[in-house]
C-alpha positions in Angstrom: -2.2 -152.0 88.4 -4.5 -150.9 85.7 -5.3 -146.7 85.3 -7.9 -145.5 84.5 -7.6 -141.9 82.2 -10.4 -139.4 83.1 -12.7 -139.9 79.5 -12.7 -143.6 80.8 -14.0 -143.0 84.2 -16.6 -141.1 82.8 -17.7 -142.9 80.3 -18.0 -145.8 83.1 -20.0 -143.6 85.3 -22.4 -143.0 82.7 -22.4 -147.1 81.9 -22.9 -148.0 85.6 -25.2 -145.6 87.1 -28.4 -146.2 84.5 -31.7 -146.8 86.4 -32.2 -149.6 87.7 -29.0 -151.0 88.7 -27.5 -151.7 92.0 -25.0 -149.3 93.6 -22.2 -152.0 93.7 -22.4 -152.2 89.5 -19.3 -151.6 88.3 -17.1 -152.5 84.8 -15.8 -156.0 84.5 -12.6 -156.8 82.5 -12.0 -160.5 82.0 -11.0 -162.6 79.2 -12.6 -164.1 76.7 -13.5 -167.3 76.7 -12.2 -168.7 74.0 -8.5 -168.0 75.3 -7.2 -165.9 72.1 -5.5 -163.5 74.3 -8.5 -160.9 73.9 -10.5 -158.9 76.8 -14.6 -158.4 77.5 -15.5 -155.7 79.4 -19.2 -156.1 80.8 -21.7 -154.0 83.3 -21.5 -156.2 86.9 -23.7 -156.5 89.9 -20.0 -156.8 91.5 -17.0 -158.3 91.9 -16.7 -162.3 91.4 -14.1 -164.3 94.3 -11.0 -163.4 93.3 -11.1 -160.2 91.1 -9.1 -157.3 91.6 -11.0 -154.0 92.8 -10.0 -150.8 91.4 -11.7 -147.3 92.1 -11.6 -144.0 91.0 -13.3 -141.1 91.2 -16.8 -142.7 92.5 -16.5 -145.4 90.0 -15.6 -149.2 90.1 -13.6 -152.1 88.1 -13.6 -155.3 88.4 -10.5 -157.2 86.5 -10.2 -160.8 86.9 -7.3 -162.5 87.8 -6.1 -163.5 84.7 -7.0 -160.4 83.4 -4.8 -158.3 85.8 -1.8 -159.7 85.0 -1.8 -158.5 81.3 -3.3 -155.0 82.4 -0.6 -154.2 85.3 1.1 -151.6 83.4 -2.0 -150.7 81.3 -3.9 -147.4 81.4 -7.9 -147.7 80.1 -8.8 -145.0 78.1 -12.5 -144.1 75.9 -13.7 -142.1 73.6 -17.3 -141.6 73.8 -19.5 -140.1 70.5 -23.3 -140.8 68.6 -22.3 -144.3 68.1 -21.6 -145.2 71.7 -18.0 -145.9 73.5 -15.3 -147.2 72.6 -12.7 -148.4 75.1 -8.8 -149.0 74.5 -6.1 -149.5 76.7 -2.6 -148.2 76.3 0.7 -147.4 78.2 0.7 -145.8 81.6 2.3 -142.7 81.0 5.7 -142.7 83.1 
């Protein structure tokens, strides 16, 4: 099951708990739609049938099916600075 490193589950807090947006938001990982093997991470209203819930620390992600099987040994990391955040995923450490 995806991790999620300490940097990433604050930089999702900030992400999901802007005015305005219901409690259940949370960060969506799915992939893209053009089937070349990459990921989009979006802002959610929730989880869609079938995704995998994972929480930590007060915050929520979303990963859809398809999704979870390339991110079960995956750990999401981010770095946040004046341009915004950037997300990467890596290796769980062991």
């Amino acid at each position: 099951m995806l991790t999620l490193t300490n940097p990433a589950v604050e930089a999702i807090r900030t992400l999901i708990t802007q005015p305005g947006l219901p409690s259940e938001t949370g960060l969506r990982i799915a992939p893209e739609e053009a089937d070349t093997g990459s990921l989009t991470l979006s802002v959610s209203d929730g989880p869609q049938i079938g995704d995998e819930v994972i929480e930590a620390e007060g915050v929520r992600v979303f990963v859809q099916s398809d999704a979870a099987v390339m991110l079960d040994d995956k750990a999401l990391d981010a770095e946040v600075d004046d341009q915004g955040v950037t997300f990467r995923l890596g290796m769980q450490p062991e």
